[in-house]
Structures are given as structure tokens and as C-alpha cells.
C-alpha positions as CSV (number, residue, x, y, z in Angstrom):
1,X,38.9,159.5,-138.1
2,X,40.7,162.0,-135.3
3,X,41.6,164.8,-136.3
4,X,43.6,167.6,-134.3
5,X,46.6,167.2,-132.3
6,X,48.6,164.1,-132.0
7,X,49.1,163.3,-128.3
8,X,49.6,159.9,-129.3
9,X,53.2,160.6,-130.8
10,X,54.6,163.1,-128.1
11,X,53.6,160.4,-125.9
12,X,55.3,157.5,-127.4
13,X,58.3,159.7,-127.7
14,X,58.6,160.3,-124.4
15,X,57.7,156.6,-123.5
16,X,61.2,155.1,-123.7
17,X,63.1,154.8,-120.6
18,X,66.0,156.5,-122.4
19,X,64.8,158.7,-124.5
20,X,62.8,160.4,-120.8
21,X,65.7,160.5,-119.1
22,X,67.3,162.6,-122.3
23,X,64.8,165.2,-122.5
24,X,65.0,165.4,-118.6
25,X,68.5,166.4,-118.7
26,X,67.8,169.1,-120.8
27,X,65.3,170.2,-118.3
28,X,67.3,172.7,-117.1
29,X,67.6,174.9,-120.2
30,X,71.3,173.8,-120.9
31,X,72.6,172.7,-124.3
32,X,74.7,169.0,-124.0
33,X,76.4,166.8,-126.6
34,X,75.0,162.9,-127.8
35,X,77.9,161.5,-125.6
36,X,77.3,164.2,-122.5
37,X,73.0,162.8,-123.2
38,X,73.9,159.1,-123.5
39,X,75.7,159.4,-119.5
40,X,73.0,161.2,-118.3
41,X,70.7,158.6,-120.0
42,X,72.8,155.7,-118.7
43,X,72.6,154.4,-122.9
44,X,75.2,153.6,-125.3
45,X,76.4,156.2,-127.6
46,X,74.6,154.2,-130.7
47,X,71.6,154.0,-128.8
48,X,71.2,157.7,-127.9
49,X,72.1,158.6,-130.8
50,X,68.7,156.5,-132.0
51,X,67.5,158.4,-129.8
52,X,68.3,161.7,-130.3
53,X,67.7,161.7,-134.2
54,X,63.8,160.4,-132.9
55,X,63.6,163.1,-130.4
56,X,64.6,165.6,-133.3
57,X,62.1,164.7,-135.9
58,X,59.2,164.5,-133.2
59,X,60.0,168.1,-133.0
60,X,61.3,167.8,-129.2
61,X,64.8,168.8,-130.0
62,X,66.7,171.2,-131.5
63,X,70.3,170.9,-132.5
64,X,72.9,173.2,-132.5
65,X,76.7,173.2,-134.7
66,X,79.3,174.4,-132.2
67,X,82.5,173.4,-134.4
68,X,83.0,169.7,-134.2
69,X,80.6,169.1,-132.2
70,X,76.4,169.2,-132.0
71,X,74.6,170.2,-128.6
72,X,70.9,169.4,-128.3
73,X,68.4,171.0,-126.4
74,X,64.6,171.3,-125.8
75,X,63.4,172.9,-129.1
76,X,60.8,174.9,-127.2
77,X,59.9,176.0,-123.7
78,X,56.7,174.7,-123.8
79,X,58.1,171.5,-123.6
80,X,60.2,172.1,-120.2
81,X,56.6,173.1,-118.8
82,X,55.0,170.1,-120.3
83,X,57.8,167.9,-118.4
84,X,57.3,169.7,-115.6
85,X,53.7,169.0,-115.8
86,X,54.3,165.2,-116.3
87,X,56.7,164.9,-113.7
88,X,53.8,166.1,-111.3
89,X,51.0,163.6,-112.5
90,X,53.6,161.0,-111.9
91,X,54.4,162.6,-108.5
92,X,50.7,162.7,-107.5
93,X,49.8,159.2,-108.9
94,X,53.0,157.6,-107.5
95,X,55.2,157.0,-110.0
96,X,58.5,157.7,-108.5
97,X,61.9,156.4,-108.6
98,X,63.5,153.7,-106.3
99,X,66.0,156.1,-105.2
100,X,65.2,159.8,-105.0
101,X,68.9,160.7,-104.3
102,X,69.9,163.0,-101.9
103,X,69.6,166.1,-103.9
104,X,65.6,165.7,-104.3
105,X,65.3,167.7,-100.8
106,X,67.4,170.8,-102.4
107,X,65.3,170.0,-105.9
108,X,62.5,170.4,-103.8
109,X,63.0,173.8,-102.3
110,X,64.4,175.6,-105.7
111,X,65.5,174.1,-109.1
112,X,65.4,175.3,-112.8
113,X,62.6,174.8,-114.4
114,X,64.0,175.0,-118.3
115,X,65.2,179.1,-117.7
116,X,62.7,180.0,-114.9
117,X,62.6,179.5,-110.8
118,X,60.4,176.1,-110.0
119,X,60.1,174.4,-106.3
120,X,58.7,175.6,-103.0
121,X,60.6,178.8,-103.8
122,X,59.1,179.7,-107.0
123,X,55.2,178.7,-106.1
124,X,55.7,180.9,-103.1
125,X,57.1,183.9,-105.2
126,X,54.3,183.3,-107.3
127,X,51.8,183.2,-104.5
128,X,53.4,186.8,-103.2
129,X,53.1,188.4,-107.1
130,X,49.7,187.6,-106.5
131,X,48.4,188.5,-103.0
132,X,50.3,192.1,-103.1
133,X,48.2,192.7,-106.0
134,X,51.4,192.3,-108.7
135,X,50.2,189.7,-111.0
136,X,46.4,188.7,-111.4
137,X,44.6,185.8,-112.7
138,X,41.8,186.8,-115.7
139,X,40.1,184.2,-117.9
140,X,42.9,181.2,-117.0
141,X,46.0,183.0,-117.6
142,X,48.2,185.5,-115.5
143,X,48.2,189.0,-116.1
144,X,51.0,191.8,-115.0
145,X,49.2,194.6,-113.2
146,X,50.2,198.3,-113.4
147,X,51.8,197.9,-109.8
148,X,53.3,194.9,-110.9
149,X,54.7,196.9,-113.6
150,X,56.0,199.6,-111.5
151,X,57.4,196.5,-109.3
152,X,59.4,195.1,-112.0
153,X,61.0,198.0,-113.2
154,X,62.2,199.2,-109.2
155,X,63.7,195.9,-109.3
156,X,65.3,196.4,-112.5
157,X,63.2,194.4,-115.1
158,X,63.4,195.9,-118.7
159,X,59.6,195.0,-119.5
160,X,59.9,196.2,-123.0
161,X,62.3,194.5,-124.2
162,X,60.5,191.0,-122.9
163,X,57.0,192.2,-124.3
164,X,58.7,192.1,-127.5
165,X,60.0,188.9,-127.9
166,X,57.4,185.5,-128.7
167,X,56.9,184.2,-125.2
168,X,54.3,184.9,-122.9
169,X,55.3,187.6,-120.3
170,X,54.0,185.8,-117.6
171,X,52.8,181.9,-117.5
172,X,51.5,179.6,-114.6
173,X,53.9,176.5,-115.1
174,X,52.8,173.3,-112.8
175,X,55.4,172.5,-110.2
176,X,55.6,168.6,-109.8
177,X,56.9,168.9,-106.2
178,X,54.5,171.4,-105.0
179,X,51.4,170.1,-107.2
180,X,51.1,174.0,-107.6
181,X,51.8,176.9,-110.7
182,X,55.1,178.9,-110.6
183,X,55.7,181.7,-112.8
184,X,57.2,180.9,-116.1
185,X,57.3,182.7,-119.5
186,X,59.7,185.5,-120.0
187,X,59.0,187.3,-116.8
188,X,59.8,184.2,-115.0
189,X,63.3,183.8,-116.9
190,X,64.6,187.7,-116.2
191,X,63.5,187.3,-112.5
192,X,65.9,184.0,-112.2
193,X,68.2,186.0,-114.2
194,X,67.9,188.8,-111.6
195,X,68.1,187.1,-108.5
196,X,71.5,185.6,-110.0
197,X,73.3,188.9,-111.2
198,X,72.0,190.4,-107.6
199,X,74.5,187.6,-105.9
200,X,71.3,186.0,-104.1
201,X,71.4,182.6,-106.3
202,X,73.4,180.0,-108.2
203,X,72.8,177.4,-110.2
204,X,74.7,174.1,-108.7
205,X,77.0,173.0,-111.6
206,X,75.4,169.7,-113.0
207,X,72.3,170.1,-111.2
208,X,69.0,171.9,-111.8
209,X,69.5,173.2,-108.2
210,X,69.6,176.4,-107.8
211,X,71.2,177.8,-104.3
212,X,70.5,181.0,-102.4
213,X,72.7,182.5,-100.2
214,X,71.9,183.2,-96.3
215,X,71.7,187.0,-97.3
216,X,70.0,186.1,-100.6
217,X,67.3,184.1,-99.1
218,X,66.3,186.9,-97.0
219,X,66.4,189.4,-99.5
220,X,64.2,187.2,-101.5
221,X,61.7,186.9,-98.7
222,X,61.8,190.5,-97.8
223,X,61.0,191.0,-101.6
224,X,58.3,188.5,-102.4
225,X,56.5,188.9,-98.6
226,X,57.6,185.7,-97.8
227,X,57.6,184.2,-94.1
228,X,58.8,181.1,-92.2
């Protein structure tokens, strides 16, 4: 007999056309209602509501009283990273959709990865933590150096208050368009967090994109070393 973790059921709960494209929507850290799910699905109301109620027991879910109504969201960020990370393998192995849309190329260069910055942008912000000596790899994982403390807190990071809370402070998170890590955990949140209460970005209503200004994009480059 097996014993340990069961991939089998997260696997058959995210095996259903419908109930993928539910937890997809969700990617993006936001809260939506069953009817709001069963658009973005492209299901009937009955039928994501089948799903949903599967989704909540599986332990993918969490659901949330706001009045009348009930908003679902990912119950864990893990799961937005494990997406991510399947979204990838499907990317590298060539799974894909028939139409990619004509978002995918602004996807591509920076989208929301559950609360944290994913795409070209966020593997390249990564890559500068690292080569400027910021953030370090030990043992597998990342690790916040003392001038990547001193770093954080010039540009206005409260590092206490995230080393308190239950997430990792900093996490490599696979990017499925750039088949390479971008900094999740809580670091990578109050950086996106940042970058959007300095004016530099936006999330695109509806969309996971998120949108730097002319003079954002170059104060992001001239922060994280970027060039090109």
C-alpha cells in the first residue's frame, strides 16, 4: 500500500476541463462569485457549482460570506505556484491552447502570479536580486542577504512585519513562460505592492496583466540592473 501524499486526487481535481479553467481564474489572487467562475469557466451555473463544492473539499478552495453572496478563491498560495508550475510543464511539452489570444504577448512580459510579479519581468528582477548580491541561493531555497536587507528597506520594505507572518520571505516560483524561477513568497507580494503604490504599475482590470508605465519601466530597470 502507498502511503504519503496523494498526488493522485489534486490531480484528478484539476483534470476537468472546467474545473482548470476555475482555479486559473483565480490565478491572479482575486476573489470571484460561482456565476463570475462559471463565465470565466465557459460552464453552466449548476455545473460550476459541482464544481466548486469539489474544488472546496479537495482543499483547493476557500470560500468567503460577503452578504448575499460567496466569493472563492485559491485556499493557499502554494497552489497559485503549483499552477504556475503546471502551466509550464504544459508550455514545455506542448500543450497549449488553439488560440493564445492577443493578450499572451503582454502575459508574457509581466502578469500576476497569485499576489507576486511573474513573466519576463519578474525572472529578470529575480536574476538582478541575485547577481548584485541581494538574494542568494543555499541548500535549494533563496535566502535574503544583509545587503538585500539594507536594499529592501531604502526602497521602503517593512521586513519585519513580513518575517512575521506564515509565508516564506522569499520563494523561487517557476515561470511557465520563461521556463525560469521568479520571486514569490511574501517578499515577492510587497515588491508588486510597491512597484504599484510608486505609480510604476497596474494591474489591467480582468486580466492578470500587469502594466508599467514608460517612466515606471525605467525606474524598474534602473532599480533591478536591468538592460535592453
Amino acid at each position: 500500500m502507498q502511503t504519503g501524499p496523494d498526488i493522485a486526487r489534486v490531480a484528478a481535481l484539476l483534470g476537468d476541463p472546467g474545473r482548470a479553467n476555475i482555479v486559473t481564474a483565480l490565478l491572479d489572487g482575486s476573489a470571484l462569485t460561482a456565476g463570475e467562475l462559471a463565465r470565466q469557466a465557459g460552464v453552466t451555473a449548476p455545473t460550476a457549482s459541482a464544481h466548486l463544492a469539489r474544488l472546496e473539499q479537495g482543499g483547493l478552495l476557500a470560500r468567503q460570506r460577503q452578504g448575499r453572496h460567496n466569493y472563492f478563491r485559491l485556499a493557499h498560495p502554494e497552489i497559485g505556484q503549483l499552477l504556475e508550475g503546471l502551466m509550464g510543464l504544459a508550455e514545455r511539452i506542448g500543450h497549449r491552447r488553439t488560440r493564445t489570444g492577443p493578450k499572451e504577448p503582454a502575459l508574457r512580459l509581466a502578469r500576476v502570479c497569485y499576489d507576486h510579479l511573474a513573466g519576463e519581468l519578474g525572472v529578470a528582477m529575480l536574476d538582478g536580486l541575485v547577481r548584485d548580491g541581494r538574494l542568494a541561493h543555499e541548500d535549494g531555497q533563496l535566502r535574503l542577504t544583509e545587503a538585500g536587507e539594507a536594499f529592501m528597506a531604502d526602497f521602503g520594505i517593512g521586513l519585519v512585519d513580513l518575517r512575521q507572518g506564515r509565508r516564506p520571505l522569499c520563494r523561487a516560483c517557476l515561470d511557465w513562460s520563461e521556463r525560469r524561477p521568479h520571486l514569490a513568497g511574501s517578499l515577492g507580494a510587497a515588491l508588486l505592492q510597491r512597484f504599484q503604490a510608486l505609480g510604476w504599475a497596474s494591474r489591467e482590470a480582468g486580466s492578470r496583466v500587469v502594466r508599467f508605465s514608460p517612466a515606471g519601466r525605467a525606474e524598474f530597470a534602473a532599480t533591478f540592473g536591468l538592460t535592453g
